[in-house]
ChimeraX commands (.cxc) that place a marker at each C-alpha (Angstrom):
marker #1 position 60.68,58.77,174.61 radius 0.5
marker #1 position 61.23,58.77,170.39 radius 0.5
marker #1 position 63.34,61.42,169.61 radius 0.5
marker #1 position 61.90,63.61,166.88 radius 0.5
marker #1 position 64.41,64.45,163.34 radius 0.5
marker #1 position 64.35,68.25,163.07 radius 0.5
marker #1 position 62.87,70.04,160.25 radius 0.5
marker #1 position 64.30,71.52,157.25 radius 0.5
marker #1 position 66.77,70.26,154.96 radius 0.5
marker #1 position 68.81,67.06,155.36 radius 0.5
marker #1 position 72.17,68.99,153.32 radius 0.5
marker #1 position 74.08,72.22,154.22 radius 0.5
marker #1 position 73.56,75.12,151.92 radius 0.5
marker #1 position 76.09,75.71,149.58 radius 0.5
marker #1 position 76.71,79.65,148.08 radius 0.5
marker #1 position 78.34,80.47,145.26 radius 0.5
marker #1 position 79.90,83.65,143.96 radius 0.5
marker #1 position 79.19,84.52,140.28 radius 0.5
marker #1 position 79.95,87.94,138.39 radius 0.5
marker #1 position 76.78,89.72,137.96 radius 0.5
marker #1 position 76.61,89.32,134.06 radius 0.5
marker #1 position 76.62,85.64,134.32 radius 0.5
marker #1 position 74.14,85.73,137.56 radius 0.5
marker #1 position 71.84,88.21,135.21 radius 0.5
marker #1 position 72.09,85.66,132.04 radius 0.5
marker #1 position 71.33,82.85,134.04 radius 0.5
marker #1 position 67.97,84.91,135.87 radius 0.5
marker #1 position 67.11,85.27,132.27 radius 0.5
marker #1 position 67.24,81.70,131.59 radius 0.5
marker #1 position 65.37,80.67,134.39 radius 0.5
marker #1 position 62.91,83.36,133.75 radius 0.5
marker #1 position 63.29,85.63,136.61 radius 0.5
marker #1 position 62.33,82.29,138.72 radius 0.5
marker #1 position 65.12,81.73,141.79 radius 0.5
marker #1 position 63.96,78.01,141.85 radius 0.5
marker #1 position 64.16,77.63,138.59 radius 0.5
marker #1 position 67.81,79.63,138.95 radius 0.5
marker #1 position 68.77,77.07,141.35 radius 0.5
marker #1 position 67.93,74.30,139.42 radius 0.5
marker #1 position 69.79,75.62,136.47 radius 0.5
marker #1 position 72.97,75.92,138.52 radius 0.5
marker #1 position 72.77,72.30,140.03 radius 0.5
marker #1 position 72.47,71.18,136.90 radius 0.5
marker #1 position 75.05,72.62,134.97 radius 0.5
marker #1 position 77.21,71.44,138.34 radius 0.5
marker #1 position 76.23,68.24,138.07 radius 0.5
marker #1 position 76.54,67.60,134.01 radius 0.5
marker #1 position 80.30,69.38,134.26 radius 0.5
marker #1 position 80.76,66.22,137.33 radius 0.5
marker #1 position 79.86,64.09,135.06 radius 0.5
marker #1 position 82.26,64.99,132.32 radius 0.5
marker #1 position 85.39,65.99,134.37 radius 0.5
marker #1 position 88.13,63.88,135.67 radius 0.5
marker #1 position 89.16,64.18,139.22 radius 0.5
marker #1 position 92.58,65.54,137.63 radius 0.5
marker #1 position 90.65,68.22,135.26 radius 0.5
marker #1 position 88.71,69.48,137.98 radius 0.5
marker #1 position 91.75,69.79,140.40 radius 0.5
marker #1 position 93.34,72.43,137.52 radius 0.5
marker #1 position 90.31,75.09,138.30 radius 0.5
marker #1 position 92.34,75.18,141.79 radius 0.5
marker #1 position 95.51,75.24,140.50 radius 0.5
marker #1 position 94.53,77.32,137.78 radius 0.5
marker #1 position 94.91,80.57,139.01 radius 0.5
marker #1 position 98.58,80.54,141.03 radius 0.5
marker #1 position 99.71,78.87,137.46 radius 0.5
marker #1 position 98.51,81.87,135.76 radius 0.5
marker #1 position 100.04,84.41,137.82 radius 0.5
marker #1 position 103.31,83.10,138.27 radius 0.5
marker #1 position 103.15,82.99,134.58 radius 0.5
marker #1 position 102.60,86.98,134.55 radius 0.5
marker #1 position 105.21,87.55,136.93 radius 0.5
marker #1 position 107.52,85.42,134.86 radius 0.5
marker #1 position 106.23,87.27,131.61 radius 0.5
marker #1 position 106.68,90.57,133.43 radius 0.5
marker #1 position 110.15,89.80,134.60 radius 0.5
marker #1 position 111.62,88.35,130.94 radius 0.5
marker #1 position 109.65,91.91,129.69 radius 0.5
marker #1 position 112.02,93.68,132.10 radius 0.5
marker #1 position 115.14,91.84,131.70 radius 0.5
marker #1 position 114.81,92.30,127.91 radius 0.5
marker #1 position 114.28,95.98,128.20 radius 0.5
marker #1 position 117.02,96.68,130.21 radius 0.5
marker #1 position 119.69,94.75,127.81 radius 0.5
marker #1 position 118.55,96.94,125.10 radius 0.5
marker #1 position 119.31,100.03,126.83 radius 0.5
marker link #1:1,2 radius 0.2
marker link #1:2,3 radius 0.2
marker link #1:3,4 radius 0.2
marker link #1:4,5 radius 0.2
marker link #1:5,6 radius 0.2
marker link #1:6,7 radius 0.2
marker link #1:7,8 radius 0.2
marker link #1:8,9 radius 0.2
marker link #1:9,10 radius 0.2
marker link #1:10,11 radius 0.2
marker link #1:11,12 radius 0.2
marker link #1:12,13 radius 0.2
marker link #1:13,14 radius 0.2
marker link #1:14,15 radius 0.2
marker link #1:15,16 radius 0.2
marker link #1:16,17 radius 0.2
marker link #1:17,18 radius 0.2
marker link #1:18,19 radius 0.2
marker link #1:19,20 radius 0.2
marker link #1:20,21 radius 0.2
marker link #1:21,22 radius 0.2
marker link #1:22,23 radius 0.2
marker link #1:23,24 radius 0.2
marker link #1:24,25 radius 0.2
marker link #1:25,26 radius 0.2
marker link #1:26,27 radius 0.2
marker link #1:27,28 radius 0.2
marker link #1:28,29 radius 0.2
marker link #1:29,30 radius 0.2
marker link #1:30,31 radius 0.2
marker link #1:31,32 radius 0.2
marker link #1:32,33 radius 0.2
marker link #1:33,34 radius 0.2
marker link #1:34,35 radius 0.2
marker link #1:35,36 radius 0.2
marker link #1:36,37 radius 0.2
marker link #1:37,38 radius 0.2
marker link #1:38,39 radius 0.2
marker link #1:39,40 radius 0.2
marker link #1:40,41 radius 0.2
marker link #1:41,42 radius 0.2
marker link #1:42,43 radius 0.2
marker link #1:43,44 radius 0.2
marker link #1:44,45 radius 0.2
marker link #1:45,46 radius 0.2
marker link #1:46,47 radius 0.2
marker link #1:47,48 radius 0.2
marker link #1:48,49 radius 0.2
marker link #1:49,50 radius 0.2
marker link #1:50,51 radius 0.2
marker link #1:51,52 radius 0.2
marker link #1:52,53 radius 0.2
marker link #1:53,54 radius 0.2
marker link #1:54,55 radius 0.2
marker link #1:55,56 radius 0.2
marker link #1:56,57 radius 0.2
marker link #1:57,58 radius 0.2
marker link #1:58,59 radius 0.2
marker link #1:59,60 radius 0.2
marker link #1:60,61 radius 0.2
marker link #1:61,62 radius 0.2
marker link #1:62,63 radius 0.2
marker link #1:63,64 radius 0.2
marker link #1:64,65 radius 0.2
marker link #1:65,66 radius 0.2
marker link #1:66,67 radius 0.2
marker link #1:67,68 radius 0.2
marker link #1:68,69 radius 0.2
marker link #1:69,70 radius 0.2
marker link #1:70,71 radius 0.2
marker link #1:71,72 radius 0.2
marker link #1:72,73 radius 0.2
marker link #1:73,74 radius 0.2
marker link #1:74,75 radius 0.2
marker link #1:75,76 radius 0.2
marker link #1:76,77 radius 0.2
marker link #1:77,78 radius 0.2
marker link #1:78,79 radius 0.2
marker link #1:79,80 radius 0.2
marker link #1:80,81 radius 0.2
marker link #1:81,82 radius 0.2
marker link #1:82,83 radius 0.2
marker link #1:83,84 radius 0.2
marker link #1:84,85 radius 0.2
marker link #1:85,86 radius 0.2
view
């Protein structure tokens, strides 16, 4: 007996979280169209793969524990600074 391929899809669904202003400008884009939407999204994906360097990309996960141990440096040399001129 030939076993049968199921239905649907061949790719796992991906979801992404976006602020609602940028969501709402890109629904604008598209014209209020979600397939459209999701079209626009794969291919702004796709053209920043294209661009980016393995190393580049790696930075947007790096990116933000940079940035706050940055502010708590910041924070600390604010404090430290403070309390010599009292």
């Amino acid at each position: 007996m030939a076993r049968r391929k199921k239905a649907g899809p061949k790719y796992k669904k991906i979801s992404l979280s976006v602020p609602k202003s940028t969501y709402y400008i890109l629904l604008g884009i598209a014209q209020g169209d979600e397939k459209k939407l999701n079209k626009l999204i794969r291919g702004i994906i796709e053209d920043k793969f294209a661009e980016s360097t393995v190393e580049e990309l790696q930075m947007y996960i790096a990116k933000p524990e940079r940035e706050t141990e940055e502010k708590e440096e910041a924070v600390e040399e604010q404090m430290e600074e403070q309390a010599q001129t009292e």
